[in-house]
N, C-alpha and C positions, 0 to 999 in steps of 0.2 A: 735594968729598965724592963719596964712590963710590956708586953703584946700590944699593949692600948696605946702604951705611950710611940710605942714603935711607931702604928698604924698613923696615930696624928704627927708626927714627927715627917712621916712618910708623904700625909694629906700636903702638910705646910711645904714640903717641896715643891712636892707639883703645883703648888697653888701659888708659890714663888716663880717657876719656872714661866708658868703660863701669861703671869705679872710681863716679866722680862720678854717673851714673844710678843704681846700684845704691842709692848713701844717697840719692838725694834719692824713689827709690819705694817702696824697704823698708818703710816704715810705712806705707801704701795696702795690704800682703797680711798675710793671717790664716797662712800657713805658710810655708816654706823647705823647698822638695825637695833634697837634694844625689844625686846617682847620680853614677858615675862616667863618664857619656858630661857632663852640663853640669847646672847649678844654675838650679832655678823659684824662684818666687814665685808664688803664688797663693791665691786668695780660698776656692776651694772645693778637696775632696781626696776622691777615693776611693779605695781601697787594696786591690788583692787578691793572695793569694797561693797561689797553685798548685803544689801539692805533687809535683812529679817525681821517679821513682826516683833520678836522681843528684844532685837541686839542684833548687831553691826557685826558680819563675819568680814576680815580680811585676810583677802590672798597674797600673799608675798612671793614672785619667784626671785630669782637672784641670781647671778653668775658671776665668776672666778670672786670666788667665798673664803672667810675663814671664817671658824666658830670658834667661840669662846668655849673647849668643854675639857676641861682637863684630863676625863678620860679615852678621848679619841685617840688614837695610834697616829692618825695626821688630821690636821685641823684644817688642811684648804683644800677645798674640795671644786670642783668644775659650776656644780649647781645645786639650787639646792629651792624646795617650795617649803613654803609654811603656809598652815591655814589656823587663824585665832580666834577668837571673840574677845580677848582682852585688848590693852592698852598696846599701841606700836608706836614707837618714837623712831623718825628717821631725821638722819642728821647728815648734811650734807658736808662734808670735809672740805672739798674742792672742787670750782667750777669745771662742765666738760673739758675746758678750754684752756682749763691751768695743767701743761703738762710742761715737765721737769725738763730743763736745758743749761748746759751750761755758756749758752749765749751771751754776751752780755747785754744788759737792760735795754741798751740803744742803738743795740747792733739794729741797720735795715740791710735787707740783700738786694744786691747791685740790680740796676736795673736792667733788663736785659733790650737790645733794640732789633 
């Protein structure tokens, strides 16, 4: 096996691994950032956009993040800002309001007097 073959042998791992991270954290984040530099997940989102004479700069900060980069050492990080002029696609996963319980559906709590 040559150097070359090693090296993409080596790519297609990580690029598997990070496959397999992506579904097993997805549902832990309330949005999907996609921009054209790499793809978040995160909990929180603020959005701004600033209106320039030639094009649209937007500001994204973000908190409790993963990124999509296969060569980070860890992919969630606290925070994180972006500033673009291209395309941002947000995608909201889950209402604020949809957090995880294992209540059941028609459970109500007692009322109290």
């Amino acid at each position: 096996m040559s150097h070359l073959e090693d090296l993409e042998e080596y790519d297609a791992e990580l690029e598997l691994t990070l496959k397999r991270e992506y579904a097993t954290v997805f549902g832990l984040f309330r949005y999907c950032v996609l921009t054209q530099e790499a793809t978040y997940l995160c909990n929180k989102l603020e959005m701004k956009i600033e209106h320039q004479p030639s094009y649209p700069l937007v500001h994204l900060k973000m908190e409790d993040v993963w990124v999509w980069d296969k060569n980070r050492p860890s992919r969630i990080i606290p925070r994180a800002e972006v500033h673009t002029t291209q395309d941002v696609t947000v995608e909201e996963l889950k209402p604020e309001d949809d957090i995880f319980t294992t209540l059941p559906p028609d459970f109500t709590p007692p009322v109290e007097e």
